[in-house]
C-alpha positions as CSV (number, residue, x, y, z in Angstrom):
1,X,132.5,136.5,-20.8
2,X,134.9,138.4,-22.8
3,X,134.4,142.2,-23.8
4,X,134.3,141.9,-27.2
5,X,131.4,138.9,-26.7
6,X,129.6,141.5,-24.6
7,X,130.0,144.1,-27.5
8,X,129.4,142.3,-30.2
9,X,125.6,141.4,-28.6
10,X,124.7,144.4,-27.1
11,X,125.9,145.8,-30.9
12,X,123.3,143.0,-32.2
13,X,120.7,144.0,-29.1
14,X,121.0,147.8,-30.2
15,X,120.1,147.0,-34.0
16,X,117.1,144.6,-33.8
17,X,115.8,147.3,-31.6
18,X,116.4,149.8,-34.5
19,X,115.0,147.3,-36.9
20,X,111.9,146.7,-35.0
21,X,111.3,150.5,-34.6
22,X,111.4,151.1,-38.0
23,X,109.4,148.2,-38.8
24,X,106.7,149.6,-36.1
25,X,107.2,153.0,-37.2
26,X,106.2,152.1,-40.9
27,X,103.3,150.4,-39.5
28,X,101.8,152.8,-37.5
29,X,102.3,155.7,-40.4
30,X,101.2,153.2,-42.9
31,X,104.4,154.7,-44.8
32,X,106.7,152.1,-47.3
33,X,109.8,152.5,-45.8
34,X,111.7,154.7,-43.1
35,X,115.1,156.0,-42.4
36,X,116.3,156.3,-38.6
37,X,118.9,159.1,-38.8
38,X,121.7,159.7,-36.1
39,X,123.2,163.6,-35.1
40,X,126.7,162.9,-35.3
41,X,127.5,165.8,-32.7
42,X,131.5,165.7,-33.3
43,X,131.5,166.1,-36.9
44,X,128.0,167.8,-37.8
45,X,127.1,165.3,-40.1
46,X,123.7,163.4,-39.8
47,X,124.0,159.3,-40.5
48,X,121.5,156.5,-41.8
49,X,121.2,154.0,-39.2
50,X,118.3,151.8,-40.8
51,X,117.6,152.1,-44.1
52,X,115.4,149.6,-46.7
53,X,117.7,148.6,-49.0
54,X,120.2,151.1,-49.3
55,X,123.6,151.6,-47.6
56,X,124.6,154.0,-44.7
57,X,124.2,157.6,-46.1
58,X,126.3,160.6,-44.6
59,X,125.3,164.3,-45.3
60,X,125.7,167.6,-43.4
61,X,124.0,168.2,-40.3
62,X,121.7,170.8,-42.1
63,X,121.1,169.3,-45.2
64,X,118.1,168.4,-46.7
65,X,114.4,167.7,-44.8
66,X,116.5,165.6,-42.0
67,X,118.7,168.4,-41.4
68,X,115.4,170.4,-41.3
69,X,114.0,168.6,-38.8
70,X,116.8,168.1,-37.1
71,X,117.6,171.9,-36.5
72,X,114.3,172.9,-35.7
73,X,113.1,169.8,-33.6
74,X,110.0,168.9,-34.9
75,X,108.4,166.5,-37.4
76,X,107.8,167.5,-40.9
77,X,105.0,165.8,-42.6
78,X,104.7,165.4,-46.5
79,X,101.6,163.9,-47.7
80,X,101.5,161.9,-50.1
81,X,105.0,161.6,-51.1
């Protein structure tokens, strides 16, 4: 099997798990819709890795409720929102 085979499923493998996480995730917080956010650690910027319907967003590490939660390493809860 060639690398780039091997890649391109574990690529596949890695987002249907992300996928299915959120999906859970929604489920399980009877929320709409969820973001999965990745720490890029390099360039201090925080990335969308799942999101419903809208393409991959890119901020500052410390931007926003995600960078909040990020920094301070704990879940932030709005009700309601």
């Amino acid at each position: 099997m060639e690398i780039a085979t091997i890649k391109s499923q574990l690529y596949t493998s890695y987002n249907d798990l992300f996928l299915q996480g959120n999906k859970t995730a929604c489920e399980l917080l009877d929320a709409d819709r969820a973001t999965i956010w990745l720490v890029d650690h390099e360039t201090n910027v925080l990335w969308s890795k799942v999101a419903d319907g809208v393409p991959v967003i890119r901020i500052p590490k410390k931007t926003g409720i995600v960078g909040y939660v990020v920094d301070h390493g704990h879940m932030f809860n709005i009700k309601d929102a």
